[in-house]
N, C-alpha and C positions, 0 to 999 in steps of 0.2 A: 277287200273282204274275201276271204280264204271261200273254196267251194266246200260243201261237205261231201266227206269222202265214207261215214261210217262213223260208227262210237268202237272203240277199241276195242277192245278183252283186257290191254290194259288200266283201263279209267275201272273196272269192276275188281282186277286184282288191286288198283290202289287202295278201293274203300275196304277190302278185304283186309290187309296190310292196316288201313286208319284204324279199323276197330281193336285191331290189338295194338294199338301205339296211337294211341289220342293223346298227344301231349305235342309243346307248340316247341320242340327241339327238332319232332321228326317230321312234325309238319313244315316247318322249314328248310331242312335236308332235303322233302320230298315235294317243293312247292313247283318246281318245274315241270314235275310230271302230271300234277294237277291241271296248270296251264295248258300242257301241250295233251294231254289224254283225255282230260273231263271237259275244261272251260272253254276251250278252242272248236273242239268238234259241238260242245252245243251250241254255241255263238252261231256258229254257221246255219247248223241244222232251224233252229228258231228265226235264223234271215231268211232262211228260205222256205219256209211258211210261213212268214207274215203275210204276203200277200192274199192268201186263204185264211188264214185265222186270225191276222191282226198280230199287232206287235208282244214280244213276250218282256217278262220279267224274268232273270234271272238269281236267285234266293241268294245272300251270304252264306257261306260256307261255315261261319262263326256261330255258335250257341249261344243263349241268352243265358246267361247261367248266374245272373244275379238273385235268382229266387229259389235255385234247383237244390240240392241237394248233391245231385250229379250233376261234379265240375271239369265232365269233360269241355274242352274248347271247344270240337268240331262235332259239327254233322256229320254223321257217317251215309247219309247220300246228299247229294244234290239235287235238288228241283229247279225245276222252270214250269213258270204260268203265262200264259196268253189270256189276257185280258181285254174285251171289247168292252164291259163296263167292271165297274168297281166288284170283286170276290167272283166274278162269273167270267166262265173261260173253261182253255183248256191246260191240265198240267203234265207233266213231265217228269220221270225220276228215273235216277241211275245210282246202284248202290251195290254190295257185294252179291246181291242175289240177282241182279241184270238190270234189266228195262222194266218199269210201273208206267201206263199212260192213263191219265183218266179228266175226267170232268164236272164240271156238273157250278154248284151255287156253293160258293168256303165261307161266307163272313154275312154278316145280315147284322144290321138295327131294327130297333122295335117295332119302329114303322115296315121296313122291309117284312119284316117278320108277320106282320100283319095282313100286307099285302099277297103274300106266297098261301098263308091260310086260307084265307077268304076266296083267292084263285082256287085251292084245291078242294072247298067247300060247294064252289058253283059247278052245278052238271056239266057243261059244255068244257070252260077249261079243265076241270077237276077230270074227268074222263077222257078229253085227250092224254092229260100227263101221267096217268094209268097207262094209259097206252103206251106213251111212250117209254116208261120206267120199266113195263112187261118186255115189248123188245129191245132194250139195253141187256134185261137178265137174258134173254133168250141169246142173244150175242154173245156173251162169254162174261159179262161185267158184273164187277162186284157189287149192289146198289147198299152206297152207305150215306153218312152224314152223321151229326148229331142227334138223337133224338130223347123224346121225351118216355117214360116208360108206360106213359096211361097219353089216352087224347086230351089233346088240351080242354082246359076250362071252357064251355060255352058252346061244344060240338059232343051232338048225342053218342055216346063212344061205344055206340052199333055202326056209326057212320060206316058207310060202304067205303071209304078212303081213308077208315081211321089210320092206317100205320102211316103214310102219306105226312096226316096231320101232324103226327109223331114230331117230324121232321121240321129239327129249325137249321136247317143244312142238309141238303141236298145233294148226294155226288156222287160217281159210278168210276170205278179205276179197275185193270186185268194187269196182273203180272205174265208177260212172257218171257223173262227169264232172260236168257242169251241166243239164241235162236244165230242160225248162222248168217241171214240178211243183214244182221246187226248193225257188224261191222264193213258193212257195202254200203255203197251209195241209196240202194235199195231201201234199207229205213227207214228214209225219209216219206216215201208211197207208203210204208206200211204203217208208218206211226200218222200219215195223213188219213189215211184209211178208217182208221180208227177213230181219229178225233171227228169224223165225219160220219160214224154211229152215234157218236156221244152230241152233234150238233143239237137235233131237235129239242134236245131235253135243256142244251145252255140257252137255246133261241127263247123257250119255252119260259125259262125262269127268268131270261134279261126281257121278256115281254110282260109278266106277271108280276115280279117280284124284285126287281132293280129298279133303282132310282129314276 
């Protein structure tokens, strides 16, 4: 297992490069550089937080493009998620515009989805995860998800948590861009750092709202 050394400058001019050349002639010309600038350094970077965040996933590179319209092949970034239970974790992206780190609840069933409400319904939970969502923004994070554009059916939509309720997906992500850590061994502190703002809120919702 390779140590991590940094994410390159060149893993963000490759996506640079992929976006004006998505097609799979130049992605196979350029599948080396993939490997050794994108795939390589996060392999690493994600072994060596496991230990703290639990084992990651790393995304295909490949587009679902049987229903799209746009039939590019490739993703023009790459993600990775750290997954302690099922859609809840921390993720990762690298793409022409740097590093995206973020977290939070991606996928939910009905049930799920019922459970997470009802959590942010009750004072006690409902009001911790207030709290926790206000220092997320106060931290620099985006606080996003899916949401509904009025409060769901069956919650008075005065509710003191209506936007909250909004929310059938839960998730907080910060772009920093390229920053000169990057490409250092250092990264790895800082992208741990981070995912260690966004813990309470994954703890919160794999205690609430996961299976």
């Amino acid at each position: 297992m390779s140590t991590f050394e940094g994410i390159p400058h060149a893993a963000f001019r490759f996506y640079a490069e992929l976006e004006e050349n998505n097609n799979r002639e130049w992605w196979l010309e350029h599948k080396t550089t993939y490997d050794a600038e994108v795939k390589e350094p996060l392999v690493a970077l994600l072994s060596e937080l496991e230990p703290q965040f639990g084992p990651a996933k790393i995304f295909r590179p490949n587009r679902d493009i049987r229903f799209s319209q746009d039939k590019s092949p490739y993703k023009t970034a790459q993600g990775a998620f750290a997954a302690g239970q099922e859609g809840v974790g921390f993720y990762v992206q690298i793409s022409a515009d740097g590093l995206l780190i973020g977290g939070g609840y991606h996928s939910h069933t009905p049930a799920q989805l019922a459970r997470f409400r009802a959590a942010v319904d009750a004072p006690a939970s409902g009001e911790e995860l207030q709290r926790i969502v206000d220092a997320v923004a106060a931290a620099g994070f985006a606080v996003e998800g899916e949401k509904l554009k009025t409060v769901p059916r069956g919650y008075d939509k005065d509710h003191p948590r209506g936007e909250l309720l909004k929310h059938k997906s839960l998730s907080a992500g910060v772009e920093v861009g390229q920053p000169e850590w990057l490409s250092t061994p250092a990264a790895k502190d800082e992208i741990a750092a981070r995912w260690e703002v966004l813990r309470p809120l994954v703890e919160w919702v794999s205690e609430h709202a996961a299976p």
